[in-house]
C-alpha positions as CSV (number, residue, x, y, z in Angstrom):
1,X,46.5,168.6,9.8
2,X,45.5,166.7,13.0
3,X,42.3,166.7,12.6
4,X,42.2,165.2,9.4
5,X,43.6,161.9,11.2
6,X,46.0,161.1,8.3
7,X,48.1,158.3,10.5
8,X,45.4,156.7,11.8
9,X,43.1,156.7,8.2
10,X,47.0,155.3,7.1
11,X,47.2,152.9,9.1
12,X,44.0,151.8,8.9
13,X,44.8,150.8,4.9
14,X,48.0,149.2,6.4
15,X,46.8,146.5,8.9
16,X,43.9,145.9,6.0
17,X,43.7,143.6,3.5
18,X,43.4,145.9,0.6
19,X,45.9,147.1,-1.9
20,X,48.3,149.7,0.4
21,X,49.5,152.1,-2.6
22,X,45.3,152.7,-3.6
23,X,44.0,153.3,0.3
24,X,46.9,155.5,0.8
25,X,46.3,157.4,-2.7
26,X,42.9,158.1,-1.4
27,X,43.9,159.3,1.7
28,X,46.3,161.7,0.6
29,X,43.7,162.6,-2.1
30,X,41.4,163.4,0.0
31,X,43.1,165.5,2.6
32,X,44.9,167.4,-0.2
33,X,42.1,168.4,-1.4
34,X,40.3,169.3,1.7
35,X,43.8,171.3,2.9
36,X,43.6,173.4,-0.6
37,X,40.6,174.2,-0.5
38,X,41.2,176.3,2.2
39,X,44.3,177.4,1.2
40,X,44.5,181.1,-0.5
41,X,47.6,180.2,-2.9
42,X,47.9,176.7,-3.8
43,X,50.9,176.7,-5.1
44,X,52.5,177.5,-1.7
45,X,50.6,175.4,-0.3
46,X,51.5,171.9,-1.9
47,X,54.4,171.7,0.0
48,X,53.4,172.1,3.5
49,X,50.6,170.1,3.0
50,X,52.5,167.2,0.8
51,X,55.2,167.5,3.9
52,X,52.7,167.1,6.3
53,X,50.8,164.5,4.6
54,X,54.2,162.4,4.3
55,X,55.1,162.3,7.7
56,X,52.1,161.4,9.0
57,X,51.8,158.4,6.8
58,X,55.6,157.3,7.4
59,X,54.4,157.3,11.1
60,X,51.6,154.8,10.4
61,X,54.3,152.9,8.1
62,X,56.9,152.9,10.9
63,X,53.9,152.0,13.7
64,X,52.6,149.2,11.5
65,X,56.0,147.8,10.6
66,X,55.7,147.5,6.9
67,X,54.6,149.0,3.4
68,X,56.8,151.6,3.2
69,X,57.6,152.3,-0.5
70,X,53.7,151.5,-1.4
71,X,52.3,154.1,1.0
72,X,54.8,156.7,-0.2
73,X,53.9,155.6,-3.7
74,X,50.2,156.2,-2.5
75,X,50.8,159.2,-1.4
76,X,52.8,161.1,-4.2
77,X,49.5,159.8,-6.5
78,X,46.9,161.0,-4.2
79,X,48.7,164.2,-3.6
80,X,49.1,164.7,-7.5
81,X,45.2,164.0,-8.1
82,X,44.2,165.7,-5.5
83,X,46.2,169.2,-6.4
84,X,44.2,168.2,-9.8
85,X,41.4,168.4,-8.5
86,X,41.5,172.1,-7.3
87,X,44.5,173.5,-9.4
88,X,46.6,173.0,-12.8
89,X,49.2,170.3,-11.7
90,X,52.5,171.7,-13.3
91,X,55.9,170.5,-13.2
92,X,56.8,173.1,-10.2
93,X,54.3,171.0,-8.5
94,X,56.1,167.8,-9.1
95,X,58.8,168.8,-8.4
96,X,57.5,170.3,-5.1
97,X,55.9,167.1,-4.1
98,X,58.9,165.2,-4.6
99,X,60.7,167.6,-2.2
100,X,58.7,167.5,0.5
101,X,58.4,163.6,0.2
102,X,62.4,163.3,0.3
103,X,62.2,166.1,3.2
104,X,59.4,164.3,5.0
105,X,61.0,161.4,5.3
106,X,64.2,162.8,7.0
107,X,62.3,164.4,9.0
108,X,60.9,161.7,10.9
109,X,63.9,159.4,10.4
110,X,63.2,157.4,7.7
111,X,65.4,156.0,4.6
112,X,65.3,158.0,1.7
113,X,67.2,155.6,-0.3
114,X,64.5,153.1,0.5
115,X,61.6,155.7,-0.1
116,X,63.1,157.2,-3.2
117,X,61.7,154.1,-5.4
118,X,58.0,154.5,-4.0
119,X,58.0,158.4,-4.4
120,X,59.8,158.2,-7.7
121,X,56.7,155.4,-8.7
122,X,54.0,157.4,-7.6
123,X,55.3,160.3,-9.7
124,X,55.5,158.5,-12.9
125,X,52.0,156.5,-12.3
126,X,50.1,160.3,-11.1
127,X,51.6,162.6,-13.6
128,X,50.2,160.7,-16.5
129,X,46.2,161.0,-14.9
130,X,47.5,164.8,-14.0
131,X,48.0,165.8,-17.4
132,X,51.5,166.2,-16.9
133,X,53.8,164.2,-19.4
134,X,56.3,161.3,-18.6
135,X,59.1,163.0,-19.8
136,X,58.3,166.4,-18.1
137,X,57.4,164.5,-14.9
138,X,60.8,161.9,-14.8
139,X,63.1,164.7,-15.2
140,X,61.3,166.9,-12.4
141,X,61.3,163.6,-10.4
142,X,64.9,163.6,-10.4
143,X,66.2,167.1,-10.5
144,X,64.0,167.2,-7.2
145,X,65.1,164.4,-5.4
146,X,68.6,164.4,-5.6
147,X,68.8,168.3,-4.5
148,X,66.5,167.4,-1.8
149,X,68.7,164.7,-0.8
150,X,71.6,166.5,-1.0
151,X,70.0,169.6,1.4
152,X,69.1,166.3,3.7
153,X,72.7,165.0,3.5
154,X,71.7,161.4,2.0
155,X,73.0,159.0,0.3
156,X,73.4,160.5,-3.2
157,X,74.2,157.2,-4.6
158,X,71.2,154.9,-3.5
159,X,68.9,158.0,-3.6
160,X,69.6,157.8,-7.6
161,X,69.2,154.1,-7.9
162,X,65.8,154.0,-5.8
163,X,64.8,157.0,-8.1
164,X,65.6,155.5,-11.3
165,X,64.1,151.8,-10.5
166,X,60.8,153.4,-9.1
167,X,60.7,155.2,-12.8
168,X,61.0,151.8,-14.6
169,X,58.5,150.4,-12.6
170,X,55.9,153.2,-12.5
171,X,56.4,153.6,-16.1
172,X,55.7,150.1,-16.9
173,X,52.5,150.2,-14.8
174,X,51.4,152.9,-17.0
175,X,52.2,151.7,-20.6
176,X,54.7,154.4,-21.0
177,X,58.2,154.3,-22.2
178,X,60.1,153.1,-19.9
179,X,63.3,153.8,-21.6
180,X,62.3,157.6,-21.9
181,X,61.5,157.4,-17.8
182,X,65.2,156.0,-17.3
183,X,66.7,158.8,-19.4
184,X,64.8,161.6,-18.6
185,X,65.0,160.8,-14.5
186,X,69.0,160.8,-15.0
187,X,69.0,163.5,-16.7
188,X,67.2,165.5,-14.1
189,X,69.7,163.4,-11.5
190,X,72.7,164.6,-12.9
191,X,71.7,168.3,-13.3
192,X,70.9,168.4,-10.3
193,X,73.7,167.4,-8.7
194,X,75.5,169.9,-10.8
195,X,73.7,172.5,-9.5
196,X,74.4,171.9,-5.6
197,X,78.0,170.5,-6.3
198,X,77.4,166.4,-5.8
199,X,79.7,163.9,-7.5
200,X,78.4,163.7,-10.6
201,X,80.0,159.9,-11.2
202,X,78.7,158.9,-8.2
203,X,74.9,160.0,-8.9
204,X,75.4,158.3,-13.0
205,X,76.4,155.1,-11.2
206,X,73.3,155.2,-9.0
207,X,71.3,156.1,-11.7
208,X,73.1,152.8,-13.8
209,X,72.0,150.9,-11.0
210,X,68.5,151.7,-10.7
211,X,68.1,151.6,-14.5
212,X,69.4,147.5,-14.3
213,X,67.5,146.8,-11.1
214,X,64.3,148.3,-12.8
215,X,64.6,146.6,-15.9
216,X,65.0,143.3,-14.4
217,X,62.1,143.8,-12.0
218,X,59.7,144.1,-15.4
219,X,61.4,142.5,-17.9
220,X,62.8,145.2,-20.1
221,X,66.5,144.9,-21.4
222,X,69.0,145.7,-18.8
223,X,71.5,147.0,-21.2
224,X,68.9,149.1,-23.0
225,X,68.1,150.5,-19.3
226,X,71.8,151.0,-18.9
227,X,72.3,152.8,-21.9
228,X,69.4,154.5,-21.7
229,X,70.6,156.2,-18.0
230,X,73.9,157.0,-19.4
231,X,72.5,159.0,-22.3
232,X,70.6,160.9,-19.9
233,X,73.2,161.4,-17.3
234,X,75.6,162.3,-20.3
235,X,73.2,164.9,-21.8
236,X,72.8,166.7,-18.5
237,X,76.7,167.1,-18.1
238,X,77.3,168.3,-21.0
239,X,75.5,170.9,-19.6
240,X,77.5,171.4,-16.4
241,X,81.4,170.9,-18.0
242,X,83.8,168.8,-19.5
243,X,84.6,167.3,-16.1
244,X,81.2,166.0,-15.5
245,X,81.0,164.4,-19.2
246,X,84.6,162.4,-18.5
247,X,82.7,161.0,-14.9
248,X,79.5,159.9,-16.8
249,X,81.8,158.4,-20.0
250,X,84.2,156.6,-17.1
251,X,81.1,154.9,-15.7
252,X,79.4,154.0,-18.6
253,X,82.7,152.5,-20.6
254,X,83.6,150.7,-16.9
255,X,80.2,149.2,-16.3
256,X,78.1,148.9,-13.7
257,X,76.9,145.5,-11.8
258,X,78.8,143.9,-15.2
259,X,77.0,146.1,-17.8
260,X,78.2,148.4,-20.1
261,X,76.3,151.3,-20.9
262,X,76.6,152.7,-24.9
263,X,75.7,156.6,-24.7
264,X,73.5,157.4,-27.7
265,X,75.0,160.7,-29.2
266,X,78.2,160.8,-27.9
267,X,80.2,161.2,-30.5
268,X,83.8,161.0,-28.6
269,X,82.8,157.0,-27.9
């Protein structure tokens, strides 16, 4: 991977004048593509070369001092097309992507509550072009990132939030339901967080958060956001047990950041 000169072709798009999330797509395209195509399995190969691709770029965002959700936003795009380009993009895929994004960025140091919102972003924006749906691609998104972030021992709270408000916003760059983003990405939040034992209420409330923060950022109703992140969170724990369903009800009927959240098919509220 050093000879493709990811950092410097990074950097490069970050000391320019041009749009960072496109130059960094292209980047990432392009070495994905040129990594796969030597590659015998592709499948195993997406994540070692998404990793790779990550942490080279974070170290042109941390040597140029700026960009750094827009060139992780570039990145999960360019990484998506460029899989495309030589494979089926499926949602193991996604969800593989997202991994190694959250994993990159620990391991070089960086803040994956910050970078959550660009990954989450590029995800939503390079599904759709991928032929992979919004729905599909949001609840991958999330399931993905919070049990990366839990192997990483983040923040489980802002990882959720940074997730969620990326979705809103990539989802509105696209002309898809943003609403469905919100709901889908929780749900995938809060099953995950079943699965490898994280607090449930705590990962709902981040998820509340993002949903608000995201709707305000385009214009979309925040307590349409809200409710739309509680119905998701509450589907998923109705999976997991009845404990799990009282923590998402508790947040919801408490509010979050002043906004009650009304969960759509529960018939208990």
């Amino acid at each position: 991977m050093a000879e493709l000169k990811v950092k410097e072709r990074v950097l490069g798009v970050l000391k320019g004048t041009g749009a960072i999330a496109k130059g960094t797509a292209d980047v990432a395209k392009d070495t994905t593509v040129r990594v796969l195509e030597n590659t015998a399995d592709v499948a195993s190969g997406v994540t070692g070369a998404a990793g790779d691709i990550v942490g080279s770029a974070l170290k042109a965002v941390d040597e140029a001092g700026t960009g750094l959700v827009r060139t992780l936003k570039g990145v999960v795009v360019g990484v998506l097309k460029g899989v495309g380009e030589i494979a089926t993009v499926t949602v193991g895929v996604v969800s593989d992507t997202v991994r190694a994004a959250i994993k990159g960025t620990g391991d070089v140091g960086g803040d994956v509550t910050a970078a959550a919102a660009g990954i989450a972003s590029g995800v939503i924006t390079g599904a759709k072009d991928v032929g992979v749906s919004v729905a599909e691609g949001a609840y991958a998104l999330g399931h993905s990132a919070i049990t990366a972030t839990k192997d990483l021992g983040g923040d489980l709270t802002g990882a959720a939030s940074g997730v969620v408000r990326g979705a809103v916003t990539g989802a509105s760059e696209v002309g898809a339901s943003a609403l469905d983003a919100v709901r889908e990405t929780a749900r995938g939040l809060v099953a995950g967080a079943g699965e490898v034992g994280g607090d449930v209420m705590s990962v709902t409330q981040g998820a509340i958060t993002g949903a608000i923060g995201g709707a305000k950022e385009v214009g979309l109703s925040v307590e349409d956001a809200a409710s739309a992140a509680a119905t998701g969170a509450f589907q998923a724990a109705e999976a997991i047990g009845e404990s799990a369903v009282h923590a998402v009800r508790d947040v919801a009927a408490s509010g979050v950041d002043g906004v009650k959240a009304i969960i759509k098919g529960d018939q208990d509220t």
